[in-house]
N, C-alpha and C positions, 0 to 999 in steps of 0.2 A: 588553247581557246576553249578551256571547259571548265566548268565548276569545280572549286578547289575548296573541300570540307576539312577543315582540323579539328581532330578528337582530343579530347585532352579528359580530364576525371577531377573531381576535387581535392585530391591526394599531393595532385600536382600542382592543383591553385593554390593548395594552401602551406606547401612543400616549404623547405627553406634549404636553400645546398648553394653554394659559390655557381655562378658561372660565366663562362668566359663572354665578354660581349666583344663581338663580331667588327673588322673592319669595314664600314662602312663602304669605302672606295673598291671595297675585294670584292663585293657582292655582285653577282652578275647583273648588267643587263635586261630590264625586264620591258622596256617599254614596249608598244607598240606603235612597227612601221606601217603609218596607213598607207592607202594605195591612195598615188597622187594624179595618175594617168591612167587610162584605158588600160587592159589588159589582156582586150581578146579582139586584134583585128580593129582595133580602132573604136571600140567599146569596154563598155564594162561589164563585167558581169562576176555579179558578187557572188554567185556560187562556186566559182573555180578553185578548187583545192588543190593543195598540195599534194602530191604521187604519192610521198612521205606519212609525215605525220596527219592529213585527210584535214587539214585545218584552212579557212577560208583567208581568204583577202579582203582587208577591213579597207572605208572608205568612211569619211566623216560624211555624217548626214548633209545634205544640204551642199557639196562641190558640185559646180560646174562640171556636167558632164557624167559627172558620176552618180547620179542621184537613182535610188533603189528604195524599193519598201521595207522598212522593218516594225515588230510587231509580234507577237507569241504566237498567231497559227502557223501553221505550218508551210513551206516554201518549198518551189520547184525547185528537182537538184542541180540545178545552176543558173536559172535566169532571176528567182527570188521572188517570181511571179504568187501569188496565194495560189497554194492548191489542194484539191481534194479527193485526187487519185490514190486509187488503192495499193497498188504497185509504187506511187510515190513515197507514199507512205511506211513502206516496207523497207524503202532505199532508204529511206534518211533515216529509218530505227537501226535499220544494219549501220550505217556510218557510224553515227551516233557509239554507238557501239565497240567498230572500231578503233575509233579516234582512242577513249578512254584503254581498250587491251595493249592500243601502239605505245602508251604513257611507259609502260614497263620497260619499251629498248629503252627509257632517258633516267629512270633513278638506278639507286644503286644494288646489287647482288647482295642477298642476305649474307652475314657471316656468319660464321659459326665461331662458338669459343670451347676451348676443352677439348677432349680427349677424342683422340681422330676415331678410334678403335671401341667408343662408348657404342651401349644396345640405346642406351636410353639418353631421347633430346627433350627440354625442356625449349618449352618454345614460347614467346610470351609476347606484349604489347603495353605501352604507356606506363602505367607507375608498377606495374611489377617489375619492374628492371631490376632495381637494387635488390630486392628480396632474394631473386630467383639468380641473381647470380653470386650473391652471399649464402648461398644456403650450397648450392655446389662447390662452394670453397670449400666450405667445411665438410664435405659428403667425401670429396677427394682428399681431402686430409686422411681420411681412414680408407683411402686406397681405392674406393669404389670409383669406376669408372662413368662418368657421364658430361655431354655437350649442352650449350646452352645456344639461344638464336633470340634475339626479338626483332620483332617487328618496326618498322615504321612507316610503310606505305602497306595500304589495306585492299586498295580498289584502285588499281591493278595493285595485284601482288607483284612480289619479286621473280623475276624471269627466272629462278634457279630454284624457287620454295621448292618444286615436284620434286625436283632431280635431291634435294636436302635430306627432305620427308622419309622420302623412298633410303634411304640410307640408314635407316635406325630400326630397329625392331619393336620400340616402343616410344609414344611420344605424349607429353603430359603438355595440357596446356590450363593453366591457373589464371585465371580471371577474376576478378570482381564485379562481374558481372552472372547471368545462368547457361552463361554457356555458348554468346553468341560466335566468336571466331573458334571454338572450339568444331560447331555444324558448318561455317564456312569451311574448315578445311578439310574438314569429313568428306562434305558434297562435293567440294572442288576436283578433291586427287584421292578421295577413294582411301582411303589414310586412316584406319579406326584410333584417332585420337582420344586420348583419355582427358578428360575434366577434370578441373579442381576447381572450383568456382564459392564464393564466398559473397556473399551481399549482405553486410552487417554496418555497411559504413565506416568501417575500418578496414585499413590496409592491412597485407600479408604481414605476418611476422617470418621473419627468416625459418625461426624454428616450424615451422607449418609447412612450410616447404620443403625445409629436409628432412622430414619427418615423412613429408609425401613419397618425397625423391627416395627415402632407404627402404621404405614399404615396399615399392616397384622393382628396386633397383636387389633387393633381400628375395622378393618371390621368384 
């Protein structure tokens, strides 16, 4: 129950590659169970979160019984009274907060591709993909050793990036953009990640890449 932002680049809208369209009936489940009864003692109370993921119990506006205030100030942490305590105010930033770190037990562990024993990871997001893992084909063609990883949850990261990162003695991360996931992962885990960043409105050519990747991988 929190904001769900997708990044995508122009590369990608404007892309053209096959791809598989999804069974519709496979897809999970997403609706939401409102709350149709009390829930606390013969009441309601729409701040009561789950022990778990820290996510609230939903009630359609307007039930019998269950009617509560909603609205964008800010709310007691549980009765959903308006409030403007300062120590309230601290709890619902910390939640808030948690909720979005808990995101990480439910997606998936980065993976890694390539060579277990590589110094050097290649680490990337959105339309670098194809580049960055066609340019270590060819880089490993002539024996040099090197791993690849991308991205696709940003905020939470993946519960295993540190433990990834920390494995490599050097890590390039190629962007099209000036370098913003490159200071997220610096900041995050302490990790002196190298840049390759390009903002020309054109995407990577393979050969840019492994041209980066023998630079690094030659010094």
């Amino acid at each position: 129950m929190t904001p769900v932002i997708l990044l995508s680049d122009n590369y990608i809208a404007n892309g053209s590659e096959p791809w598989r369209l999804p069974d519709l009936e496979a897809l999970p489940d997403i609706s939401v169970p409102f709350v149709t009864e009390p829930n606390a003692n013969g009441r309601y109370v729409p701040y009561l979160r789950d022990p778990t993921t820290l996510a609230r119990q939903w009630a359609i506006p307007g039930t019998p019984g269950l009617e509560h205030r909603v609205g964008g100030l800010e709310k007691h942490e549980l009765v959903g009274n308006v409030s403007y305590d300062s120590d309230n105010h601290q709890l619902m930033t910390d939640l808030r907060e948690w909720k979005i770190r808990n995101i990480a037990n439910d997606i998936p562990e980065l993976e890694v591709y390539g060579d277990e024993e590589a110094e050097l990871l290649v680490l990337g997001w959105g339309s670098t993909f194809g580049a960055i893992r066609a340019a270590a084909k060819r880089v490993r063609k002539d024996g040099f050793s090197v791993a690849t990883a991308h991205l696709r949850y940003l905020n939470p990261f993946p519960a295993n990036l540190g433990d990834v990162l920390n494995q490599y003695r050097y890590v390039l991360v190629p962007e099209i953009n000036m370098g913003q996931l490159r200071k997220m992962i610096r900041a995050e885990y302490l990790v002196p990640a190298m840049g390759f960043n390009k903002v020309k409105g054109l995407p990577f050519r393979v050969s840019e890449i492994e041209n980066k990747i023998r630079e690094i991988v030659a010094s």
